[in-house]
KOLMAR-619709 format. One line per field, with one value per residue: residue in one letter; chain; x, y, z of N, C-alpha, C in turn. Coordinates in nm, 2 decimals, decimal comma, padded with zeros to 4 digits, always signed. Example, Ala and Ser with C-alpha at 12.3 -4.5 7.8 and 13.67 -1.06 7.14 Angstrom:
2
residuo c(A  S)
cadena c(A  A)
n.px c(+01,32  +01,28)
n.py c(-00,57  -00,22)
n.pz c(+00,78  +00,71)
ca.px c(+01,23  +01,37)
ca.py c(-00,45  -00,11)
ca.pz c(+00,78  +00,71)
c.px c(+01,32  +01,29)
c.py c(-00,33  +00,00)
c.pz c(+00,78  +00,79)
# end
This chain:
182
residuo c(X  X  X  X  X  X  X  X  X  X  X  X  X  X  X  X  X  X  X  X  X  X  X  X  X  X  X  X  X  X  X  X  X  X  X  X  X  X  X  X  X  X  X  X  X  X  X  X  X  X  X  X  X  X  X  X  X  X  X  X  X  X  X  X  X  X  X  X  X  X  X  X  X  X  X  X  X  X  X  X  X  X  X  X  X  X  X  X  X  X  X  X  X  X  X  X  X  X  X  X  X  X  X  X  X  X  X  X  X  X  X  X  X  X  X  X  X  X  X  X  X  X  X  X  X  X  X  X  X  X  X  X  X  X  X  X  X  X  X  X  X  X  X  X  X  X  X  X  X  X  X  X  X  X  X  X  X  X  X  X  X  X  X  X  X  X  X  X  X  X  X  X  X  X  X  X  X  X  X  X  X  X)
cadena c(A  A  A  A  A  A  A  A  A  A  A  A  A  A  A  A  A  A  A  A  A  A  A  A  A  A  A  A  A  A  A  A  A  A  A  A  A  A  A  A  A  A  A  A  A  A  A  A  A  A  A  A  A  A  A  A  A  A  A  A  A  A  A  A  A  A  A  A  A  A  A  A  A  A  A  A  A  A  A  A  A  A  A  A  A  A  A  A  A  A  A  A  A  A  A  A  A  A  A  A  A  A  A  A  A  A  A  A  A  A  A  A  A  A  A  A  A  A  A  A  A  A  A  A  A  A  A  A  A  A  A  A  A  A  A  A  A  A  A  A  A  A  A  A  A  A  A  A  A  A  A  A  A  A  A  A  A  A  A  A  A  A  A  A  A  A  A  A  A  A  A  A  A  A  A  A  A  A  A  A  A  A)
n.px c(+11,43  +11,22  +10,88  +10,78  +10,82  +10,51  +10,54  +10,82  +11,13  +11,35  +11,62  +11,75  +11,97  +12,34  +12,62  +12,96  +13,33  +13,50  +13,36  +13,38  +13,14  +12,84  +12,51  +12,26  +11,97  +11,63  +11,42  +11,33  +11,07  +10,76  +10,79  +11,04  +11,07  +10,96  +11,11  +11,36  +11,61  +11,78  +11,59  +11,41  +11,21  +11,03  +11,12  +11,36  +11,51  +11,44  +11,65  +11,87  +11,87  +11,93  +12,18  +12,30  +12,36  +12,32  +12,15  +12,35  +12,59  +12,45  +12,38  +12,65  +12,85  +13,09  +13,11  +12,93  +12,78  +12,51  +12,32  +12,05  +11,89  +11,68  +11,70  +11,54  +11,14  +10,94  +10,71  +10,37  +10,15  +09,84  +09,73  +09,86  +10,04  +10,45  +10,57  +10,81  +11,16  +11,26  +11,36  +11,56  +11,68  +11,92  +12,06  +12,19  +12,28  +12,38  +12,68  +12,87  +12,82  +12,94  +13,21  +13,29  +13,33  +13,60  +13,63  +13,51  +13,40  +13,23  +12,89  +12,58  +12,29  +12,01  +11,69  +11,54  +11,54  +11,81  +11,97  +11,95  +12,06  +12,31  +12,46  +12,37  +12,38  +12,45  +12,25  +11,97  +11,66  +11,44  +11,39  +11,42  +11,60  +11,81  +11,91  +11,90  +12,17  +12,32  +12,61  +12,75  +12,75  +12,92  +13,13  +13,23  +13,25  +13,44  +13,61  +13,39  +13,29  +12,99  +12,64  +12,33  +12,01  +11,68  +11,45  +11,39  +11,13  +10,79  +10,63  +10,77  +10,77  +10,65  +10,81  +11,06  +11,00  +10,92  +11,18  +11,44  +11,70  +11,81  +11,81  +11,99  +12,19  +12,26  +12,25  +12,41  +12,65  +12,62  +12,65  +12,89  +13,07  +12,96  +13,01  +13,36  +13,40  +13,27)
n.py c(+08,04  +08,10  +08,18  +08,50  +08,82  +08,89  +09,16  +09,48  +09,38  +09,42  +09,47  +09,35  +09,38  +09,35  +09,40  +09,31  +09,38  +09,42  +09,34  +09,14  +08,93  +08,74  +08,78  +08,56  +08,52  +08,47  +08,61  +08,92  +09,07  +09,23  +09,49  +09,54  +09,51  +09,76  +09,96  +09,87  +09,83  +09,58  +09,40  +09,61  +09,59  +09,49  +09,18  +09,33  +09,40  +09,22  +09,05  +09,25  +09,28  +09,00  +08,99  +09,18  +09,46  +09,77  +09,98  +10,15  +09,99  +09,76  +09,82  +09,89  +09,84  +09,80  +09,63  +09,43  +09,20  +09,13  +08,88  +08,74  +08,40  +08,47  +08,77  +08,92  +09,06  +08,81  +08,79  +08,75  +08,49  +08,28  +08,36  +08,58  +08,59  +08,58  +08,47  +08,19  +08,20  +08,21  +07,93  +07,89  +08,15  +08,13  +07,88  +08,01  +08,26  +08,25  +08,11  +08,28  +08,49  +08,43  +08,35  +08,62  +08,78  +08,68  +08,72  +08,67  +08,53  +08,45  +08,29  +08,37  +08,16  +08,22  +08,08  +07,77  +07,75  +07,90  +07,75  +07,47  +07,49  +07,58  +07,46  +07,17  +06,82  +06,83  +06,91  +06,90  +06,74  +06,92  +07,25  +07,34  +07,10  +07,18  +07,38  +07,39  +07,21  +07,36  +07,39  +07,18  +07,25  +07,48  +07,46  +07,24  +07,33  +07,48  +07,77  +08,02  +08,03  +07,89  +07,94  +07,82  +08,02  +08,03  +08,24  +08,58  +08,67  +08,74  +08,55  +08,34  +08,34  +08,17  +07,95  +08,02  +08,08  +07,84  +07,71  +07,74  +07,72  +07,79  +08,11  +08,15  +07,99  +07,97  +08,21  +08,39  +08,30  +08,40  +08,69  +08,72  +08,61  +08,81  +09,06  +09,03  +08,98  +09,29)
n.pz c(+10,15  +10,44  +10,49  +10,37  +10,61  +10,81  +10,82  +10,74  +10,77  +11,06  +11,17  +11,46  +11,70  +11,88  +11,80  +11,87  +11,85  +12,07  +12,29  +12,59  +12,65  +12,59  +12,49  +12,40  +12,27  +12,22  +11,99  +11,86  +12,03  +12,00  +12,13  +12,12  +11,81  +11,78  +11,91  +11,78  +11,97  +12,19  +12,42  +12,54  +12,73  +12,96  +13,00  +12,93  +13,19  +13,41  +13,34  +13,34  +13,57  +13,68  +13,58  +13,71  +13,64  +13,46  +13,25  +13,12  +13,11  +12,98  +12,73  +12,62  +12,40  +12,38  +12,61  +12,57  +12,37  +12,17  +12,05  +11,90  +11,82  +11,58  +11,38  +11,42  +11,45  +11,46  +11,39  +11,47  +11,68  +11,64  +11,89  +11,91  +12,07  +12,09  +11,79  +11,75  +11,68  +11,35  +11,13  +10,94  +11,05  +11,25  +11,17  +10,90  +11,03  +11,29  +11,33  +11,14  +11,32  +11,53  +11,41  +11,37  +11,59  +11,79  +12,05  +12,23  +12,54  +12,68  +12,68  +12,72  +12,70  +12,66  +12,68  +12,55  +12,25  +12,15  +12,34  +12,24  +11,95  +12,02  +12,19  +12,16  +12,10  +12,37  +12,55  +12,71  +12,75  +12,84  +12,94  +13,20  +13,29  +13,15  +13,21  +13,49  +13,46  +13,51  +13,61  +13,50  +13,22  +13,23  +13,31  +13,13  +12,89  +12,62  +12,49  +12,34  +12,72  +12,85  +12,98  +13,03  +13,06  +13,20  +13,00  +13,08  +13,12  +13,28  +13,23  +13,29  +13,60  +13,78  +13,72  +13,83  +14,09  +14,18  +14,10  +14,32  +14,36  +14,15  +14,16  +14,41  +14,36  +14,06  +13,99  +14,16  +14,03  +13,80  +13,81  +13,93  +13,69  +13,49  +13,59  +13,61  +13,31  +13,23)
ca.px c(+11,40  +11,07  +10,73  +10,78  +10,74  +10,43  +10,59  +10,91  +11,20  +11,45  +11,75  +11,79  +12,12  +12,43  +12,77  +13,11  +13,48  +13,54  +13,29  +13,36  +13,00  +12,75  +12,38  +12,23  +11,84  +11,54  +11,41  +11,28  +10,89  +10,68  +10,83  +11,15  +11,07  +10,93  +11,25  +11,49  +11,72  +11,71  +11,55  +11,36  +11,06  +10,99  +11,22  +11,56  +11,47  +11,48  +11,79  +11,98  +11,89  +11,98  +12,34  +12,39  +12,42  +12,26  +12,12  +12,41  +12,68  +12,40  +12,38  +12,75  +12,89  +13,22  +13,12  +12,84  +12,73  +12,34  +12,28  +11,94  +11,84  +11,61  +11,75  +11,40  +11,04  +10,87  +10,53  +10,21  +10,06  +09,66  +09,66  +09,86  +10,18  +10,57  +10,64  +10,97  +11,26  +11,29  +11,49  +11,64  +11,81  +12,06  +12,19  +12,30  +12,37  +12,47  +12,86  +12,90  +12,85  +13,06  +13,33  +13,36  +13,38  +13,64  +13,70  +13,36  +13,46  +13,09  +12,76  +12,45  +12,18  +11,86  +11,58  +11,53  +11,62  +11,93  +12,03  +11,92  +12,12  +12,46  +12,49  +12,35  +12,32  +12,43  +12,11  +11,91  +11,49  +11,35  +11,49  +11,47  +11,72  +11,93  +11,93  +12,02  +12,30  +12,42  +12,77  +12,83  +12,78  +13,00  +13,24  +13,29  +13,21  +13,57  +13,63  +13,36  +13,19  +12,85  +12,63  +12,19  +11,94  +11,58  +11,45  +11,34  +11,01  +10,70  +10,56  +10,86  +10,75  +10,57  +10,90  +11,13  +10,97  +10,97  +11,31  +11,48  +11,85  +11,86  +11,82  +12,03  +12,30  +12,33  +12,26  +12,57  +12,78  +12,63  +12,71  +13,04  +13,14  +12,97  +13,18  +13,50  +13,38  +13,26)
ca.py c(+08,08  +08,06  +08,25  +08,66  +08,82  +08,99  +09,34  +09,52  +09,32  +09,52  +09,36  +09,40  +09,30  +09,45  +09,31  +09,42  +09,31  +09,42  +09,28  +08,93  +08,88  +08,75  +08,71  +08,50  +08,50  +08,42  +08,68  +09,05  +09,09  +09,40  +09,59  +09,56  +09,54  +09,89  +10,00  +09,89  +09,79  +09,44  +09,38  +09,71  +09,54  +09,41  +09,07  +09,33  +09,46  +09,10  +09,03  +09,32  +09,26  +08,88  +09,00  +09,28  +09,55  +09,86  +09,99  +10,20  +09,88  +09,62  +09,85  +09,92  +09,74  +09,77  +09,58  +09,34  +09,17  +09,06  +08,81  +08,70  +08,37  +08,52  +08,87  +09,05  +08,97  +08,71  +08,81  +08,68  +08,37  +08,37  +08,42  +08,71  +08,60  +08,61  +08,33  +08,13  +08,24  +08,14  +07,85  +07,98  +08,27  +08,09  +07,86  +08,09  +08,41  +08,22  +08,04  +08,42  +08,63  +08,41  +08,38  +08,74  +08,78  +08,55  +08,81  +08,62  +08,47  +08,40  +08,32  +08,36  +08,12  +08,26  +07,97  +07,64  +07,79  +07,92  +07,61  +07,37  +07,54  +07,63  +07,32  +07,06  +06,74  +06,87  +07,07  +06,80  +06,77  +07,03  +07,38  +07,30  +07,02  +07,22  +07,52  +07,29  +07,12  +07,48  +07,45  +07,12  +07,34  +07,57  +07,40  +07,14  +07,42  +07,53  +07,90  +08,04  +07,92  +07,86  +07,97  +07,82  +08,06  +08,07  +08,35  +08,63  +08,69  +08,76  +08,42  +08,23  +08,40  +08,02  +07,85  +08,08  +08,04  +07,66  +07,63  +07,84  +07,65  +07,89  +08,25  +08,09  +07,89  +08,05  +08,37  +08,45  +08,27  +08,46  +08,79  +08,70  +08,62  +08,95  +09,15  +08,97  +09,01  +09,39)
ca.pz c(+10,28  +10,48  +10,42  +10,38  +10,72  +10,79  +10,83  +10,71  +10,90  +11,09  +11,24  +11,64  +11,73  +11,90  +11,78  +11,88  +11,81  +12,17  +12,38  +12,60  +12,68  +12,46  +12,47  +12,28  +12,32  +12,08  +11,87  +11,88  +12,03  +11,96  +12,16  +12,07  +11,66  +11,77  +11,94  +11,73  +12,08  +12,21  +12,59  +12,58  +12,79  +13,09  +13,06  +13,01  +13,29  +13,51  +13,27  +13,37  +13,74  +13,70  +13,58  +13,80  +13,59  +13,46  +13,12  +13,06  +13,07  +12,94  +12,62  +12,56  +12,28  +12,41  +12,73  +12,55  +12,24  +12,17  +11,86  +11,92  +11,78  +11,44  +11,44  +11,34  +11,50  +11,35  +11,37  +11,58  +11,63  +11,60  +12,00  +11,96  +12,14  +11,94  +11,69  +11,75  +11,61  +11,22  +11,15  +10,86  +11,02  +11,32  +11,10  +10,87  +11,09  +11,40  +11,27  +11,07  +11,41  +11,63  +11,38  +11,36  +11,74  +11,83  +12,16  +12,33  +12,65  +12,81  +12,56  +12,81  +12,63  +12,70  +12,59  +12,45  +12,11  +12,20  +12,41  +12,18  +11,90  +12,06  +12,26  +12,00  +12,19  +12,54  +12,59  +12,78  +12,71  +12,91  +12,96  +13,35  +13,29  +13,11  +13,31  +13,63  +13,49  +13,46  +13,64  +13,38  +13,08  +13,21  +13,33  +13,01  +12,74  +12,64  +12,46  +12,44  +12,79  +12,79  +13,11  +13,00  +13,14  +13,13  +12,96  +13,20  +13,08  +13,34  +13,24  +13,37  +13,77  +13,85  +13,71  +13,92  +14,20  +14,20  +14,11  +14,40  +14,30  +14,00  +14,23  +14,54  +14,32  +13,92  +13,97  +14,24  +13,92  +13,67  +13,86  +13,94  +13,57  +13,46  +13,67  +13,57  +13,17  +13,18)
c.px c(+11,25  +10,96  +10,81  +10,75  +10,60  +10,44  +10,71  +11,04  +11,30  +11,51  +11,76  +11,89  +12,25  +12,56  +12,86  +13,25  +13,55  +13,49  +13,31  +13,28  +12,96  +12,67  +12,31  +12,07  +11,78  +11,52  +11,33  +11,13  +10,87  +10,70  +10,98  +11,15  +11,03  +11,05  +11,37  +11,58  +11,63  +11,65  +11,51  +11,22  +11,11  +11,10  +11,35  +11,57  +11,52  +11,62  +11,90  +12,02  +11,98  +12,14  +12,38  +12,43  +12,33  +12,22  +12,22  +12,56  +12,59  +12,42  +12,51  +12,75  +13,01  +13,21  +13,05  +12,80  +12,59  +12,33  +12,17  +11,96  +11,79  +11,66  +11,66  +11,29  +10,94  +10,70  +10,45  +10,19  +09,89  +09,60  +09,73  +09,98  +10,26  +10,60  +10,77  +11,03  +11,23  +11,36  +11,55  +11,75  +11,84  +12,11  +12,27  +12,35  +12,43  +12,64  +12,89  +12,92  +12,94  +13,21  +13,35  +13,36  +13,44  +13,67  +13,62  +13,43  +13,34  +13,02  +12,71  +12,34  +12,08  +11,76  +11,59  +11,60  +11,78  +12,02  +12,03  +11,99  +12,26  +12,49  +12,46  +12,31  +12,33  +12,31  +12,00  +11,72  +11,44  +11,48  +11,52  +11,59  +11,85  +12,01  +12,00  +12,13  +12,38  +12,60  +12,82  +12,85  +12,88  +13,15  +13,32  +13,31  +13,40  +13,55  +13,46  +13,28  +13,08  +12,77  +12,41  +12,14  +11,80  +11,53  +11,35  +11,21  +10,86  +10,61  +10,66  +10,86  +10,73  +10,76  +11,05  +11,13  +11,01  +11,09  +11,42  +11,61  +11,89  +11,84  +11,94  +12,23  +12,33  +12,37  +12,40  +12,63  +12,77  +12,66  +12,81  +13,09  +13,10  +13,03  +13,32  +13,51  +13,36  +13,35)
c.py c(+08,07  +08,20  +08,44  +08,68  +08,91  +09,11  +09,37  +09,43  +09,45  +09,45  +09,45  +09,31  +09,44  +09,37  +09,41  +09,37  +09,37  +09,32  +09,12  +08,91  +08,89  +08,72  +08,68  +08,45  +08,45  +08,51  +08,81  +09,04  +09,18  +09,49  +09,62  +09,56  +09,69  +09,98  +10,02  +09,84  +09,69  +09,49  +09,50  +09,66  +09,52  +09,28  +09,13  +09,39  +09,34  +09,09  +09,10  +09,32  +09,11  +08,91  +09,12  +09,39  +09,68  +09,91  +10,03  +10,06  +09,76  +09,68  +09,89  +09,85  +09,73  +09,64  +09,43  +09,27  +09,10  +09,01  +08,71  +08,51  +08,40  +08,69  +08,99  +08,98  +08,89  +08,73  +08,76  +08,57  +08,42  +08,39  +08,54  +08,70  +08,61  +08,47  +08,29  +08,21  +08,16  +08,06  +07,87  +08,04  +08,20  +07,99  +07,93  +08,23  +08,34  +08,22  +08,22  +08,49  +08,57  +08,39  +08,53  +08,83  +08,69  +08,62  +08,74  +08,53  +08,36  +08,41  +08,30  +08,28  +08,11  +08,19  +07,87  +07,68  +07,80  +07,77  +07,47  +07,38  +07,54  +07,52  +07,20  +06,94  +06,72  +06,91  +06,91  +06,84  +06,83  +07,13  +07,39  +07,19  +07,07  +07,35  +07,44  +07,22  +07,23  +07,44  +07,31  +07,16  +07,40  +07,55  +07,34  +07,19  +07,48  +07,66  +07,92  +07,99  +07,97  +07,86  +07,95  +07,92  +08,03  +08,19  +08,46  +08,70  +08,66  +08,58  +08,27  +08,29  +08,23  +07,92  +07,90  +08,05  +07,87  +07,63  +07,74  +07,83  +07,76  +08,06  +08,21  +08,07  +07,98  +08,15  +08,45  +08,44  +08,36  +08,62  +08,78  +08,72  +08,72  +09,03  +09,15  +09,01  +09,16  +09,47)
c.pz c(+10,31  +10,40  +10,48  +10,53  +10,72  +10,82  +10,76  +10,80  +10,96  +11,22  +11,41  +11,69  +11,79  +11,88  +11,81  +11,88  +11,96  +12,27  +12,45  +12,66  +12,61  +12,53  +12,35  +12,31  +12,19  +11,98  +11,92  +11,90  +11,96  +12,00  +12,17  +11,93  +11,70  +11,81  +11,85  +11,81  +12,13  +12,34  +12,60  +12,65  +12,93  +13,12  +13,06  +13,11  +13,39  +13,43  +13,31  +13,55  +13,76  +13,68  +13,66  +13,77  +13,55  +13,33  +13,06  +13,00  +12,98  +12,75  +12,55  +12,48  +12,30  +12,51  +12,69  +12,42  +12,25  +12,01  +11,91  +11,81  +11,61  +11,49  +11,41  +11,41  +11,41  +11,31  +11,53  +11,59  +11,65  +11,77  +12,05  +12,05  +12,01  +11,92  +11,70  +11,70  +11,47  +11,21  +11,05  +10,91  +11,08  +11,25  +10,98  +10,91  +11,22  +11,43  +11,22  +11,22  +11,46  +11,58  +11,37  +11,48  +11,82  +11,99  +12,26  +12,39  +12,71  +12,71  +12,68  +12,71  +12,68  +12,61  +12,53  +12,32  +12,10  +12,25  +12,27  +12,04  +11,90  +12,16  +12,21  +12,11  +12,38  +12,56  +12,62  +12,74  +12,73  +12,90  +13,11  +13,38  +13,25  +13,17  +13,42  +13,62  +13,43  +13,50  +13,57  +13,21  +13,11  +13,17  +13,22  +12,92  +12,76  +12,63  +12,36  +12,54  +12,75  +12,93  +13,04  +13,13  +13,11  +13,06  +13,07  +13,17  +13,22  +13,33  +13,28  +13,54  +13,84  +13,86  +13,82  +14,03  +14,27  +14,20  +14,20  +14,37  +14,22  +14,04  +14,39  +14,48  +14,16  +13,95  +14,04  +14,07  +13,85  +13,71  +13,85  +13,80  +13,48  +13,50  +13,64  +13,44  +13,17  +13,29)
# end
């Protein structure tokens, strides 16, 4: 496996043998390795608004499943932002969680990582390419579907903005099929 991390790891994940929603994001910041629970920040916050829902359904486990990418935070880089996910952990924890949730109806792929992962050579060069050819992911992705997002993080505001298609046109979908799944 790769280089030790520079702290204690501790796994941030929510799995459930009920759940037909999945999220599938990158990897735990600092303020989620401090929590312990995924999207405790600022982006589950836009996250939980983008699906329509509330803290108490985003955190069930009946209603939800969260298998990040790396399932611990990776550390720093030297300006102090969060380091990728590991490539180590999703190929060998990715195949393991989703076989042991065959119940997943919907994966949400929050990030390049994610996308570029669970879609393999669909996942087009940019994360804006892949994001907009949202309703051909969905559509073509058999059991479970497959719905790219960007990730809702304060430093995607510029990219939001600019791409109005993806508040106008996803986001109704991705409501709708939250609703239907919880």
């Amino acid at each position: 496996m790769g280089n030790p991390l520079p702290h204690d790891p501790r796994l941030v994940a929510v799995l459930s043998s009920k759940a037909k929603l999945m999220i599938i994001g990158q990897a735990s910041g600092t303020r989620v390795h401090a929590s312990g629970k995924p999207f405790t920040d600022p982006s589950g916050e836009r996250l939980r608004d983008w699906m329509g829902i509330d803290e108490a359904i985003f955190y069930n486990s009946e209603k939800l499943a969260i298998a990040p990418m790396g399932f611990c935070f990776p550390g720093l880089d030297a300006k102090g932002g969060d380091l990728p996910p590991r490539k180590e952990c999703a190929p060998f924890w990715q195949p393991q969680v989703l076989e042991a949730m065959p119940q997943i109806e919907l994966i949400l792929l929050i990030g390049m990582y994610a996308q570029k992962f669970h879609m393999k050579d669909n996942a087009c060069k940019t994360l804006t390419e892949t994001v907009k050819n949202w309703r051909a992911v969905f559509n073509e992705s058999s059991s479970p579907k497959l719905l790219p997002l960007p990730h809702p993080s304060w430093r995607n505001n510029a990219w939001i903005k600019k791409n109005q298609w993806f508040s106008t046109d996803l986001l109704p979908q991705l409501r709708k099929e939250v609703a239907r799944l919880i």
